[in-house]
DSSP file (Angstrom, degrees, kcal/mol; ACC not computed):
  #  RESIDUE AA STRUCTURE BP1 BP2  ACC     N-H-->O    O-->H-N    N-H-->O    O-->H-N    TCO  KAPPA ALPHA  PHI   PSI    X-CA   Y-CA   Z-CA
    1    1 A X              0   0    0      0, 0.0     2,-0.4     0, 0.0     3,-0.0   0.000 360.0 360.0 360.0 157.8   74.8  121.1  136.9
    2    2 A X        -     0   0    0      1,-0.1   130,-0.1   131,-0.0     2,-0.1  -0.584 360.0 -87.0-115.5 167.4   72.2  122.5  139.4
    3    3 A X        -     0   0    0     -2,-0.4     2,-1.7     1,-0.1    -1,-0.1  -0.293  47.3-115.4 -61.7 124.2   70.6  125.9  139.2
    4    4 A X        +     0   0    0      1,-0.1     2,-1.0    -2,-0.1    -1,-0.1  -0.535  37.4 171.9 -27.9  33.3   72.7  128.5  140.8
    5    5 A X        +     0   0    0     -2,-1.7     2,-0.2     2,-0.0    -1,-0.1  -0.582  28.3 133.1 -95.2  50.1   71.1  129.9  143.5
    6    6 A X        -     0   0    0     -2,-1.0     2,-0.4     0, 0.0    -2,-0.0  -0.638  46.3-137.1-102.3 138.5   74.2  132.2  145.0
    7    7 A X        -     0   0    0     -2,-0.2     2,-0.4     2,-0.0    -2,-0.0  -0.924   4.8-148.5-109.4 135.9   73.5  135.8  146.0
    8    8 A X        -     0   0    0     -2,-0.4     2,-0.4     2,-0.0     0, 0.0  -0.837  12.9-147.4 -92.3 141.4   75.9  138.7  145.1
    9    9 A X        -     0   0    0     -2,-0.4     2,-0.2     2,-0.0    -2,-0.0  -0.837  11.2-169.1-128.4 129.1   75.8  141.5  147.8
   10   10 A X        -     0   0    0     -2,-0.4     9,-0.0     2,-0.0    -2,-0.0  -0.942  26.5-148.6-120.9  84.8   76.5  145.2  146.1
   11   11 A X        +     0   0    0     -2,-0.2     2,-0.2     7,-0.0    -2,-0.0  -0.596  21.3 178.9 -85.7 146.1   76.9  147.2  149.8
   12   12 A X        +     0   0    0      7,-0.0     5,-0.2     5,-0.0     2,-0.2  -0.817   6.4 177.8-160.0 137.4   75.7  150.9  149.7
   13   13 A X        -     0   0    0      3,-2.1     0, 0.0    -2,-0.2     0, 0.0  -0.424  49.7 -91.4-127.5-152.2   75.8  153.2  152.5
   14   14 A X  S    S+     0   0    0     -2,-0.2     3,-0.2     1,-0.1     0, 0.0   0.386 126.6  49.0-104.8   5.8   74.7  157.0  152.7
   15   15 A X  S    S+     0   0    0      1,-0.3     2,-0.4     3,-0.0    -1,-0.1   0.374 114.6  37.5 -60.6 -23.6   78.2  157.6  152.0
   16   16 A X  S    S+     0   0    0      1,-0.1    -3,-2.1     3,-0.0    -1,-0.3  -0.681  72.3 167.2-153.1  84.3   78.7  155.7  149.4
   17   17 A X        +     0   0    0     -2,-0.4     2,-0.6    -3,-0.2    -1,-0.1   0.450  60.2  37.5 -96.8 -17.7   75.6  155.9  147.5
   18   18 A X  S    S-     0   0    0     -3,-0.1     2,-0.4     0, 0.0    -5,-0.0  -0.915  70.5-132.2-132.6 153.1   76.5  154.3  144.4
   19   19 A X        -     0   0    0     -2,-0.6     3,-0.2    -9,-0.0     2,-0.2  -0.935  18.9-162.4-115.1 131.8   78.7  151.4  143.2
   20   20 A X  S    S+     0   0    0     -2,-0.4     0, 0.0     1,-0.2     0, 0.0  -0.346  72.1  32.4 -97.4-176.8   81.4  151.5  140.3
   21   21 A X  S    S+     0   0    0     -2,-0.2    -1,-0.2     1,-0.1     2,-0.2   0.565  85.9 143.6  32.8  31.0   83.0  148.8  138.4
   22   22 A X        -     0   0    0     -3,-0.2    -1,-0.1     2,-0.0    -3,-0.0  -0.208  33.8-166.9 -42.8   3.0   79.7  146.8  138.8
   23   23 A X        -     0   0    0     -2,-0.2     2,-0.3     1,-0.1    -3,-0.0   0.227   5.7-162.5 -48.8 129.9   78.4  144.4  136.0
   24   24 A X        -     0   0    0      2,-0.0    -1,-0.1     0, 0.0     2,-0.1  -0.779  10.2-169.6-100.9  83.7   75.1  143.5  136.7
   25   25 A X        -     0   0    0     -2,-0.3     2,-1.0     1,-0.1     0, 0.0  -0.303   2.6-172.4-123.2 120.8   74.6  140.3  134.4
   26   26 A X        -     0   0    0     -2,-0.1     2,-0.3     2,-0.0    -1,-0.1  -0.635   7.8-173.3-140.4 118.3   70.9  139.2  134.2
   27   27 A X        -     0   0    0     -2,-1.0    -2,-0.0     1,-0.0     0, 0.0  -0.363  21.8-118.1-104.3 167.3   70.1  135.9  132.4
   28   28 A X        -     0   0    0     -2,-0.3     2,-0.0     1,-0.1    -1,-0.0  -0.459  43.0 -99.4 -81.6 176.0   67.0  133.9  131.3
   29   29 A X        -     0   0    0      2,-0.0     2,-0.2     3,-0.0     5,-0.1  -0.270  29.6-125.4 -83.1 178.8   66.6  130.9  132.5
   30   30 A X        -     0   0    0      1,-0.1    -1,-0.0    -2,-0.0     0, 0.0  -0.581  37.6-108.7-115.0 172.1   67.7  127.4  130.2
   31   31 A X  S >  S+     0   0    0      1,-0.3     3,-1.2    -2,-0.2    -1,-0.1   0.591 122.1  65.5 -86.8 -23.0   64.7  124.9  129.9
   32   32 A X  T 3  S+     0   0    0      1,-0.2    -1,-0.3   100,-0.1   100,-0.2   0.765 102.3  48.4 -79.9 -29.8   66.8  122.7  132.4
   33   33 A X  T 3  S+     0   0    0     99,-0.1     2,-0.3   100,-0.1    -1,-0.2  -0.014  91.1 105.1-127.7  22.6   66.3  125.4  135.0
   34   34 A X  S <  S-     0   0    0     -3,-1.2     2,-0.6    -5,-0.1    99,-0.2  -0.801  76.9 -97.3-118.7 175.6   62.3  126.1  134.7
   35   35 A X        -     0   0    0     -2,-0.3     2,-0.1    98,-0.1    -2,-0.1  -0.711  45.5-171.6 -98.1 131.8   59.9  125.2  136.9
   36   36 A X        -     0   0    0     -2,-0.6     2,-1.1    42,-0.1    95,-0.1  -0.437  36.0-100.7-120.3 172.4   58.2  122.2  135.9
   37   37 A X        -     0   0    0     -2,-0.1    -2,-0.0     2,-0.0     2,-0.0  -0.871  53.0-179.9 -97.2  92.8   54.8  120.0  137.1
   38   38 A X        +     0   0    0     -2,-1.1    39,-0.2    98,-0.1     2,-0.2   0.028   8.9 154.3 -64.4-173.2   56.8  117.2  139.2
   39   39 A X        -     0   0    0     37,-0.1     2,-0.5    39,-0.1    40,-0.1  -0.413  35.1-133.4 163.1 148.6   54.8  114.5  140.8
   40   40 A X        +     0   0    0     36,-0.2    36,-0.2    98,-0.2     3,-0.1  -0.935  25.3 165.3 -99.8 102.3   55.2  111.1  141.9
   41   41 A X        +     0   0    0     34,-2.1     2,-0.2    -2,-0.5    35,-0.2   0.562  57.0  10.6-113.6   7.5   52.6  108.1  141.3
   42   42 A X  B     -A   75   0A   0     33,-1.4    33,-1.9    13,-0.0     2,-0.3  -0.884  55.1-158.6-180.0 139.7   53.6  105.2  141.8
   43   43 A X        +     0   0    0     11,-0.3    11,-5.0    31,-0.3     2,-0.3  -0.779  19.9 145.7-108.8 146.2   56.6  102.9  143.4
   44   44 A X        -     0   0    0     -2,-0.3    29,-1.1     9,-0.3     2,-0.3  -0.984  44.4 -69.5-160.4 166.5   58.1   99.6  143.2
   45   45 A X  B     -B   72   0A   0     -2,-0.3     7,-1.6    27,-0.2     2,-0.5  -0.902  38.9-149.6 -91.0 140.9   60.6   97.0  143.2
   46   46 A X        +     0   0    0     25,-0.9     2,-0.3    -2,-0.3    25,-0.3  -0.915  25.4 163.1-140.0 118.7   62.8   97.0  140.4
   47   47 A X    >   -     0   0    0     -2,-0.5     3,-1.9     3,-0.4    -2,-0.0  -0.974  69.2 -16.0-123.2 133.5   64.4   93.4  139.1
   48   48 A X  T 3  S-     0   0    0     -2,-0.3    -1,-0.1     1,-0.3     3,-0.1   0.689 126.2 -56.7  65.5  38.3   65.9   92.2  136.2
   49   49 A X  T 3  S+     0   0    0      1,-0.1     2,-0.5    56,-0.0    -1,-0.3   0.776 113.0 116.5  43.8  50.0   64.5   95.6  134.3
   50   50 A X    <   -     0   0    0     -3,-1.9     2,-3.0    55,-0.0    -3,-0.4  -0.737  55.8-156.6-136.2 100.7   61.1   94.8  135.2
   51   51 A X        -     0   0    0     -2,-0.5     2,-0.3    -5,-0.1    -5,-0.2  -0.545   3.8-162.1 -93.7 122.3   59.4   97.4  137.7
   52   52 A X        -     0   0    0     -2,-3.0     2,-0.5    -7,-1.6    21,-0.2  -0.508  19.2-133.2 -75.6 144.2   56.4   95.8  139.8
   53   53 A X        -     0   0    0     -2,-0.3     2,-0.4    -9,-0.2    -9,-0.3  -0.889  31.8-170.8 -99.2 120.5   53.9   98.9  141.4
   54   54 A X        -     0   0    0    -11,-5.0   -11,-0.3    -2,-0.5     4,-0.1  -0.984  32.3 -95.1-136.2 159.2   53.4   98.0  144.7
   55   55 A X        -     0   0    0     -2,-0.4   -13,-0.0     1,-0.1   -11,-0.0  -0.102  64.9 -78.3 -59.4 134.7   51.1   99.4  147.3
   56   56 A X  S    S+     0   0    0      2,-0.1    86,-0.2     1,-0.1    85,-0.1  -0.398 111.7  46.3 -79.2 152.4   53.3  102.7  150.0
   57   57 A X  S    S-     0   0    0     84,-0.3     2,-0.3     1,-0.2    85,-0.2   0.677  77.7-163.3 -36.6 138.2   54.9  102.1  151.9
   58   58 A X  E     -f  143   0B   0     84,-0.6    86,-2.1    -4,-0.1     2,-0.5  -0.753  26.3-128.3 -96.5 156.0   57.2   99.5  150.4
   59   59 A X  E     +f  144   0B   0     -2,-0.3     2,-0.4    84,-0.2    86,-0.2  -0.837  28.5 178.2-121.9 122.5   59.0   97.8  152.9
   60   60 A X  E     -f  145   0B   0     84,-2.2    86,-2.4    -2,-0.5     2,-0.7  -0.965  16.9-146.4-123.3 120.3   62.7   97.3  153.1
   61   61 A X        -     0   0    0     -2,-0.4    55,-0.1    85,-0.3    84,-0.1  -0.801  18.8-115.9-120.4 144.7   64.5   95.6  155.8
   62   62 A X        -     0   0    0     -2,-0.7     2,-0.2     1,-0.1    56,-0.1  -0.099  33.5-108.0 -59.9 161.9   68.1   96.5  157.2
   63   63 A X        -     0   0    0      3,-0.2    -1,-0.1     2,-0.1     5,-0.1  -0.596  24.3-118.3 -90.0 150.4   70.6   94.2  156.9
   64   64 A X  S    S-     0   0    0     -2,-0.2     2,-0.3     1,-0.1    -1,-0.1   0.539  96.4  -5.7 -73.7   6.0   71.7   92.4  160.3
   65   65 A X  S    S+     0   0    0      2,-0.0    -2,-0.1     1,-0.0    -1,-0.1  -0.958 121.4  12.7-165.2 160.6   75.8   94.0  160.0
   66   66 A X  S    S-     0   0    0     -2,-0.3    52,-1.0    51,-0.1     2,-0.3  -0.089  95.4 -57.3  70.7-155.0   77.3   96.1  156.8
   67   67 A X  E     - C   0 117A   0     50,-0.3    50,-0.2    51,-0.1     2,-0.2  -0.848  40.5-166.7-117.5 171.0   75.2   97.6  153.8
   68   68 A X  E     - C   0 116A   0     48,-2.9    48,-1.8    -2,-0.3     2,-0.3  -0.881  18.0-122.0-142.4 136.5   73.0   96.1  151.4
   69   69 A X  E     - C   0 115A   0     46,-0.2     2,-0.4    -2,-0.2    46,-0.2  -0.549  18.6-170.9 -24.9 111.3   71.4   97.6  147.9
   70   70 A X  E     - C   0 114A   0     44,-3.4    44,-2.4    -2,-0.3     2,-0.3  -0.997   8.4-151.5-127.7 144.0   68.1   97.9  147.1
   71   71 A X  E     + C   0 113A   0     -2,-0.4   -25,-0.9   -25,-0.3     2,-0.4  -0.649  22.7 166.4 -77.7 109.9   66.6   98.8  143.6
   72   72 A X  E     -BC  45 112A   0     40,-1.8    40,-0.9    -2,-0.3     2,-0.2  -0.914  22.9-140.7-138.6-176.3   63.6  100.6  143.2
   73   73 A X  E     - C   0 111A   0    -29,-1.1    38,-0.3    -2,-0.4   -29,-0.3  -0.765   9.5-175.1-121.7 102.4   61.6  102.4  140.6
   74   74 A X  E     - C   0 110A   0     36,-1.4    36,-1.9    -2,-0.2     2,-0.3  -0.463   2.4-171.6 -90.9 158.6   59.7  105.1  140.8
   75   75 A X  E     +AC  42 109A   0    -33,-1.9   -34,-2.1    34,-0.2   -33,-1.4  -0.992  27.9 132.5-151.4 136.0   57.5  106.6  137.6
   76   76 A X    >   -     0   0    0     32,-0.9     3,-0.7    -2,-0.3     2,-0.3  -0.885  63.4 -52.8-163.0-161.2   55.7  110.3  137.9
   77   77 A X  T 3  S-     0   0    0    -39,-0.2    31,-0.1    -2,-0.2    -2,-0.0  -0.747 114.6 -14.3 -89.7 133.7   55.4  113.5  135.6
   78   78 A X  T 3  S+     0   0    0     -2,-0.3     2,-0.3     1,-0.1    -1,-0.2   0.681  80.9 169.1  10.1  63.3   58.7  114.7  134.5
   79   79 A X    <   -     0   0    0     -3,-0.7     2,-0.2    28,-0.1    -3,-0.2  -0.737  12.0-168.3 -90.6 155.4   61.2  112.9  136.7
   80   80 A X    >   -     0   0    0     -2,-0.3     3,-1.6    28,-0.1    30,-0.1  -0.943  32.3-127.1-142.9 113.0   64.5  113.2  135.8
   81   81 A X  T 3  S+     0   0    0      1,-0.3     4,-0.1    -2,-0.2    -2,-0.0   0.695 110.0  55.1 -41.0 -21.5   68.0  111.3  136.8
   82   82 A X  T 3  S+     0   0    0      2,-0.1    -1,-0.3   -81,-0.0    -3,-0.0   0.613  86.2  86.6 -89.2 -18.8   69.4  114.8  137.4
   83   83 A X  S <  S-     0   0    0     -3,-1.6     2,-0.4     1,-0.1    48,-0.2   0.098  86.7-106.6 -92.2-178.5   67.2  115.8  139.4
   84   84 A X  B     -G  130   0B   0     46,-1.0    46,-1.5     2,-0.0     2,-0.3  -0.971  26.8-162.2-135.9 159.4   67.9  114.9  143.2
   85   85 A X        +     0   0    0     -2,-0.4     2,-0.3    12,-0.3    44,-0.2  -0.581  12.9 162.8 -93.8 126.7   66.5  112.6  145.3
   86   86 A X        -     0   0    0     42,-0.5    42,-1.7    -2,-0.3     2,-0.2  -0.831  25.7-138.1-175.6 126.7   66.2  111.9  149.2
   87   87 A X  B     -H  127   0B   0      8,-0.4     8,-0.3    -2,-0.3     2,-0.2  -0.841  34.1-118.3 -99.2 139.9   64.2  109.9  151.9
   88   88 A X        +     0   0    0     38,-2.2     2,-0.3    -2,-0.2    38,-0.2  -0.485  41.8 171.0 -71.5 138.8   63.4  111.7  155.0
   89   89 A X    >   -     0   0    0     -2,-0.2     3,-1.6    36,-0.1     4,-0.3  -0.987  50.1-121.4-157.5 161.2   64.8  110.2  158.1
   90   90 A X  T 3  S+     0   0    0     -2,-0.3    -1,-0.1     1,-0.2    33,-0.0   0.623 114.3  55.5 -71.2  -0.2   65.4  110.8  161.8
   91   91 A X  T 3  S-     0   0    0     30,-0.1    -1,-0.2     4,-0.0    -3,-0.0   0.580 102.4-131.1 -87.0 -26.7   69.3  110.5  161.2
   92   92 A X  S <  S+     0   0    0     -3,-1.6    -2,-0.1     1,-0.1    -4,-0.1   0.987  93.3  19.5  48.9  68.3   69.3  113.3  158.5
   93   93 A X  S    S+     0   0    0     -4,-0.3     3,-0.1    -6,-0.1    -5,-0.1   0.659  75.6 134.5 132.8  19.6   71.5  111.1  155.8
   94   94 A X        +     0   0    0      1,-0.2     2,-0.4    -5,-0.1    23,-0.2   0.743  65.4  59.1 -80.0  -4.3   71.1  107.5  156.8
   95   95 A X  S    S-     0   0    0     -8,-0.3    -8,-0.4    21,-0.1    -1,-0.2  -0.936  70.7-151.7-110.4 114.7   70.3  106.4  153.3
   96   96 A X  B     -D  115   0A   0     19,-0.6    19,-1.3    -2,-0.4     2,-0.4  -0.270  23.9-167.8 -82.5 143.2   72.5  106.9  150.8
   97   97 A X        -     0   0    0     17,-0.2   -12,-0.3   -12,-0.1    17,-0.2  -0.737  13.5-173.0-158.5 109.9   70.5  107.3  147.0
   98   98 A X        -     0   0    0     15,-0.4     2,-0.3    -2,-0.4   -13,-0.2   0.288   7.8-162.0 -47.1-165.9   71.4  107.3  143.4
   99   99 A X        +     0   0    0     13,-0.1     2,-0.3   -15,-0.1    13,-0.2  -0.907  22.2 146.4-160.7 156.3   69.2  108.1  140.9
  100  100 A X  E     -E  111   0A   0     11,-1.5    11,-2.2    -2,-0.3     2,-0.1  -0.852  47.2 -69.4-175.0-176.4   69.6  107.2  137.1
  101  101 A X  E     -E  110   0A   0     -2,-0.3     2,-0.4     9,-0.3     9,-0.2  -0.321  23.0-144.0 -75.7 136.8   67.1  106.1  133.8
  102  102 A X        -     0   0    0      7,-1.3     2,-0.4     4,-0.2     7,-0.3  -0.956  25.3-158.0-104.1 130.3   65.1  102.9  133.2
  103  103 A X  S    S+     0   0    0     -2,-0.4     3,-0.1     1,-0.1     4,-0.1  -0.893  76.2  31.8-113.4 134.5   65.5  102.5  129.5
  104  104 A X  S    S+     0   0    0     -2,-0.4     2,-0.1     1,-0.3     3,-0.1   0.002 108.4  89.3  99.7  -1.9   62.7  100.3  127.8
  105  105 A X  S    S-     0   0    0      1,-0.3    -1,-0.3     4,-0.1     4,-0.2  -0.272  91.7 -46.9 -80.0-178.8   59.9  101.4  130.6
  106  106 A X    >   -     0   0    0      1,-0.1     3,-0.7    -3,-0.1     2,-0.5  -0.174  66.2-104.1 -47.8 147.2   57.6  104.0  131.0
  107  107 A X  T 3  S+     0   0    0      1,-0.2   -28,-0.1    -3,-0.1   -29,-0.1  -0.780 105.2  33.8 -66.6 116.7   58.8  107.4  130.2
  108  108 A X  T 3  S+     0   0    0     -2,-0.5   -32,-0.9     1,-0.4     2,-0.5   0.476  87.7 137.9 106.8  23.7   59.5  109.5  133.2
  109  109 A X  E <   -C   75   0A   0     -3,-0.7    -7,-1.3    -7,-0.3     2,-0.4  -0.911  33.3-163.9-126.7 165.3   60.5  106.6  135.2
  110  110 A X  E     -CE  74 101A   0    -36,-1.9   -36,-1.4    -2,-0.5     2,-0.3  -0.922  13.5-139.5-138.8 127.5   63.7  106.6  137.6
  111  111 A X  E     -CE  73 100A   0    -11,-2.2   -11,-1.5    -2,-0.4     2,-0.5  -0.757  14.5-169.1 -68.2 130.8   65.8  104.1  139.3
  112  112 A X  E     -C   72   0A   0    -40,-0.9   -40,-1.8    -2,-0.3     2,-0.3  -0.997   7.2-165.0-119.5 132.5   66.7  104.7  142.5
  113  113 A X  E     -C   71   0A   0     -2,-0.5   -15,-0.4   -42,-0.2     2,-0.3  -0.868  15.5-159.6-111.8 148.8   69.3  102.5  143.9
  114  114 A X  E     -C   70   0A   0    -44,-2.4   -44,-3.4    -2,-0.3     2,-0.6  -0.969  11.5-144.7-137.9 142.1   69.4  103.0  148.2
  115  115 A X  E     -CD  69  96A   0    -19,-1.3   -19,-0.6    -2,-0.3     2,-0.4  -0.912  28.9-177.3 -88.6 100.3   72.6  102.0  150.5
  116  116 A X  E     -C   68   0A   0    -48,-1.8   -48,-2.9    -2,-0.6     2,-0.2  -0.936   2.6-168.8-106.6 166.6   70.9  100.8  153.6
  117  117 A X  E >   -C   67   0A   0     -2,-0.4     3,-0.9   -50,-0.2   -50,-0.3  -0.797  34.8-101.0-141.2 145.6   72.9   99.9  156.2
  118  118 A X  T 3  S+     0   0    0    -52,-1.0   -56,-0.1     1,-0.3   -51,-0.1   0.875 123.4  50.5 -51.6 -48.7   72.6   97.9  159.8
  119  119 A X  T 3  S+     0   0    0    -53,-0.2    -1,-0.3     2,-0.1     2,-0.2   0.256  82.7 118.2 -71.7   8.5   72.6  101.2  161.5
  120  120 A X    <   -     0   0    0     -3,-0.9     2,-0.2     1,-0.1   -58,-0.1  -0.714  68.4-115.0 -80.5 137.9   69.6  103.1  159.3
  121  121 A X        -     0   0    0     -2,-0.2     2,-0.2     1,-0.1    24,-0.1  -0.512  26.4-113.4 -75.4 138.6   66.9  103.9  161.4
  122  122 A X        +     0   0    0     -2,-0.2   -32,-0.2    24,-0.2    24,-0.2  -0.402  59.6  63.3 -55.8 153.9   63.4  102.5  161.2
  123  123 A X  E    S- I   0 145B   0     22,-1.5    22,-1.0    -2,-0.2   -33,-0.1  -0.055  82.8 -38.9 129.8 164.6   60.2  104.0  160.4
  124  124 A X  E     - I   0 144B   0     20,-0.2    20,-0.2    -2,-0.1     2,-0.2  -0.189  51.7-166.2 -23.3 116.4   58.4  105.5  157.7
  125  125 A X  E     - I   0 143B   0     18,-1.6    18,-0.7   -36,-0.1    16,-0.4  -0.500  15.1-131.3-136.4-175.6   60.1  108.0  155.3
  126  126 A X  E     -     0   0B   0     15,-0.3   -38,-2.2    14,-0.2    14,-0.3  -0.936  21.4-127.7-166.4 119.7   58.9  110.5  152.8
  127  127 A X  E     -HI  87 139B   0     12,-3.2    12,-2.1    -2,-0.3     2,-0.3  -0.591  25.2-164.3 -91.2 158.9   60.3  110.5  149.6
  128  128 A X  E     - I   0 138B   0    -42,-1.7   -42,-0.5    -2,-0.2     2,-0.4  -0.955   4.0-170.3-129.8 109.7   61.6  114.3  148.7
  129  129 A X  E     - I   0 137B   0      8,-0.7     8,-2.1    -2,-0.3     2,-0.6  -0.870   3.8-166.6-111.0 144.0   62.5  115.3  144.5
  130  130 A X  E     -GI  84 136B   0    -46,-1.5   -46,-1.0    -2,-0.4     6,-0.3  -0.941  10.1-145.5-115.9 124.1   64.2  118.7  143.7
  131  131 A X        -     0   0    0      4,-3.8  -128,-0.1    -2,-0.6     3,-0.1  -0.012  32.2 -97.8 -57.8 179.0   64.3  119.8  140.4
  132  132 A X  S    S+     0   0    0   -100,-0.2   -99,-0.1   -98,-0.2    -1,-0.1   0.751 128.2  57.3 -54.1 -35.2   67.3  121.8  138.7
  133  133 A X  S    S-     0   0    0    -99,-0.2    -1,-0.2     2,-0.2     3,-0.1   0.448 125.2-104.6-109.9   8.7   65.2  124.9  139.5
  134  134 A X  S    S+     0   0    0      1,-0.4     2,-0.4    -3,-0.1    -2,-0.1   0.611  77.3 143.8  99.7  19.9   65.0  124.1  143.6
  135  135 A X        -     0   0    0   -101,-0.1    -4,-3.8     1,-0.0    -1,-0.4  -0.810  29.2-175.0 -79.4 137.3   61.3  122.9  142.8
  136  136 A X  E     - I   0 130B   0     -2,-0.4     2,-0.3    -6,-0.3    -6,-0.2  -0.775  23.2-158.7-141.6 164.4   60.4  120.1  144.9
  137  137 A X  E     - I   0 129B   0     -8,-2.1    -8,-0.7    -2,-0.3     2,-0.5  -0.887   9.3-149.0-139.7 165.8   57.8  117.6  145.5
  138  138 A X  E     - I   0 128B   0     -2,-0.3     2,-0.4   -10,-0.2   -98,-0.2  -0.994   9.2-175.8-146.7 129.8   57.0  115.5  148.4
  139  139 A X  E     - I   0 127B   0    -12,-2.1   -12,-3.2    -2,-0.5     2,-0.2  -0.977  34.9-142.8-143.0 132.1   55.4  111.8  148.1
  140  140 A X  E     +     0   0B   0     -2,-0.4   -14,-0.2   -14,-0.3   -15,-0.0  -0.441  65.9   7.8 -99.5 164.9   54.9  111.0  151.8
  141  141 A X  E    S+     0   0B   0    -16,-0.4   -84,-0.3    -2,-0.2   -15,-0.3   0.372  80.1 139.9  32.6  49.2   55.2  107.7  153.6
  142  142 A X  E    S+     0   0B   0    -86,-0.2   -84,-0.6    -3,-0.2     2,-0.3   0.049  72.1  38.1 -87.6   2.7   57.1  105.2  150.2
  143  143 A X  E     -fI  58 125B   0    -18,-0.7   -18,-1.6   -86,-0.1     2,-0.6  -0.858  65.9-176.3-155.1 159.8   59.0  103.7  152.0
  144  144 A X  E     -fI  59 124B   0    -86,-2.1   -84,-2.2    -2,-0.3     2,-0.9  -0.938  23.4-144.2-138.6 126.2   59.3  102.1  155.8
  145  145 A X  E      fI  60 123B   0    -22,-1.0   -22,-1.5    -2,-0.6   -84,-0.2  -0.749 360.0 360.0 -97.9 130.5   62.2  100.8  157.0
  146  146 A X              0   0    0    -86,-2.4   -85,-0.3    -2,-0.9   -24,-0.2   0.586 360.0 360.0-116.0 360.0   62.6   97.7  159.3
């Protein structure tokens, strides 16, 4: 579930200087919901549970009508499936992207499966991770689409 970040508004005027029936509730944060050292260091293509590191951008080209699937892996300091995930692009949302665990690989590393599509734009994208706790990271130019 992702960190809460809704504001409650208590309105006060010079009339109406104080507020009744108020609860002001203030909690600590859960270990899911601190801010942690994120990072991204490395990318690949990810087959048959076997993730190759290959030099950024890695290059994925659209399919000529419909969608297609591509598989990747990413591995950095405490990434997380939960966390979420998103390449920048001039469309704002033309790739669609799961996220979920590679079990019997490095620790900290993440599958990302991406919907590209005939209509996904080219160029160069920037991958973007947000934690739980709205902390984010940026690993620039991982992936280019053609």
């Amino acid at each position: 579930m992702p960190f809460d970040v809704s504001v409650g508004v208590i309105a006060l005027s010079a009339g109406q200087s104080a507020s009744t029936g108020t609860n002001i509730i203030v909690t600590e944060p859960t270990t899911a919901a601190s801010s942690a050292p994120i990072n991204v260091d490395s990318i690949g293509f990810l087959t048959a549970d076997s993730c190759g590191v290959q030099a950024s951008p890695l290059t994925v080209t659209r399919p000529s009508s419909g969608t297609s699937t591509v598989s990747l892996c990413i591995h950095g300091n405490l990434l997380d499936p939960t966390f979420t995930y998103v390449f920048t692009d001039p469309a704002g949302g033309d790739i669609s992207v799961t996220a979920s665990a590679v079990n019997g690989l490095f620790p900290n590393t993440i599958e990302l499966d991406l919907q590209i599509s005939s209509a996904t734009l080219p160029g160069v994208r920037t991958l973007f991770v947000t934690t739980l706790n709205n902390d984010r990271a940026a690993a620039t130019a991982m992936l280019e689409v053609q």
